[in-house]
Steps between C-alpha positions, in 0.01 A plus 500: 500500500624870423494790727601854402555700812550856449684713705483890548581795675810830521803434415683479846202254636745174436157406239816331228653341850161343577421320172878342489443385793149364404653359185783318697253304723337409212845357342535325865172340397581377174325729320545662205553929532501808268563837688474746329609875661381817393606873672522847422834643391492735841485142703454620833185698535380376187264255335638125575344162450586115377250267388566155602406203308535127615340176392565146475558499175670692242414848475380623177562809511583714844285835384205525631170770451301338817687369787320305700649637866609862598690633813465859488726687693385868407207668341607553193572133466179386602297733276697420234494120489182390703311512241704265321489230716306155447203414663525302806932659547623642851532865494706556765481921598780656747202689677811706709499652152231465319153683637252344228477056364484350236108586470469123319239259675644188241877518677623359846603861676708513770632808711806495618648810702865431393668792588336550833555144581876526358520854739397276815797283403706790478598563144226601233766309260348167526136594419552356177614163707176498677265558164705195404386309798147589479516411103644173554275373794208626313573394189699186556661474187850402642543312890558744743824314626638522184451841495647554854812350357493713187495853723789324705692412184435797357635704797806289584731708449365788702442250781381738742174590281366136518332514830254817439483377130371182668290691688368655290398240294324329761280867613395450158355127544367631823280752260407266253374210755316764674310682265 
């Protein structure tokens, strides 16, 4: 089965860090992955997203017009490619950000303060590690262990990020169980 899993948000947001490390626990499963990254030539501050694509088969062809899952990390983002998402996706909305939803009664939508949740951990630079969280345990796409070990791969050589990236991970399972 194929999933395309789109990713969005600023520049700055970690939105290209989030879908690599979606598309490596996908790997871990066997899977196979397209990522495909897309920013603004001002990076930081601007217009950033990746659209990941995995399946167990061969992927035809990795663009996609309608993804069936979007984690939207600002407004823009979620105005922008909402309406583009298949019925019956998650739409998951960084509400920290983001005043207004998805305003789509045919999509799973979940609410996920990132940044205030990533503030109570004490750095607003893992919101985008708890919108991954919430995504995952939501969607279930990829295991959730194989995702912890993706984050602590994919911080291994900055060893001392591991634990709040861990942490924030699991805020963001803590979201998506209890909404």
């Amino acid at each position: 089965m194929q999933s395309e899993v789109m990713f969005a948000g600023f520049g700055g947001q970690g939105i290209l860090l989030i879908g690599d490390i979606f598309a490596h626990a996908a790997m871990e499963e066997g899977r196979e992955v397209a990522w495909i990254p897309s920013y603004g030539p001002e990076m930081r501050g601007g217009t950033a997203y990746c659209l990941v694509v995995t399946s167990d088969r061969p992927i035809g062809s990795p663009i996609i017009r309608n993804p069936m899952h979007l984690v939207a990390m600002n407004r823009p983002s979620l105005e922008k490619f909402a309406p583009m998402v298949k019925t019956n996706g998650v739409v998951v909305v960084n509400s920290s950000l983001i005043p207004i939803r998805a305003d789509r009664s045919d999509v799973d939508e979940l609410l996920v303060p990132a940044n205030d949740i990533a503030k109570d951990l004490g750095t607003t630079k893992v919101a985008n590690i708890v919108a991954l969280g919430a995504f995952v345990a939501r969607s279930k796409i990829v295991g959730f262990d194989i995702l912890r070990q993706c984050v602590k791969a994919m911080f291994a050589a900055k060893e001392k990020l591991i634990p709040i990236n861990l942490e924030a991970l699991e805020q963001g399972k803590k979201v998506a169980e209890e909404a």
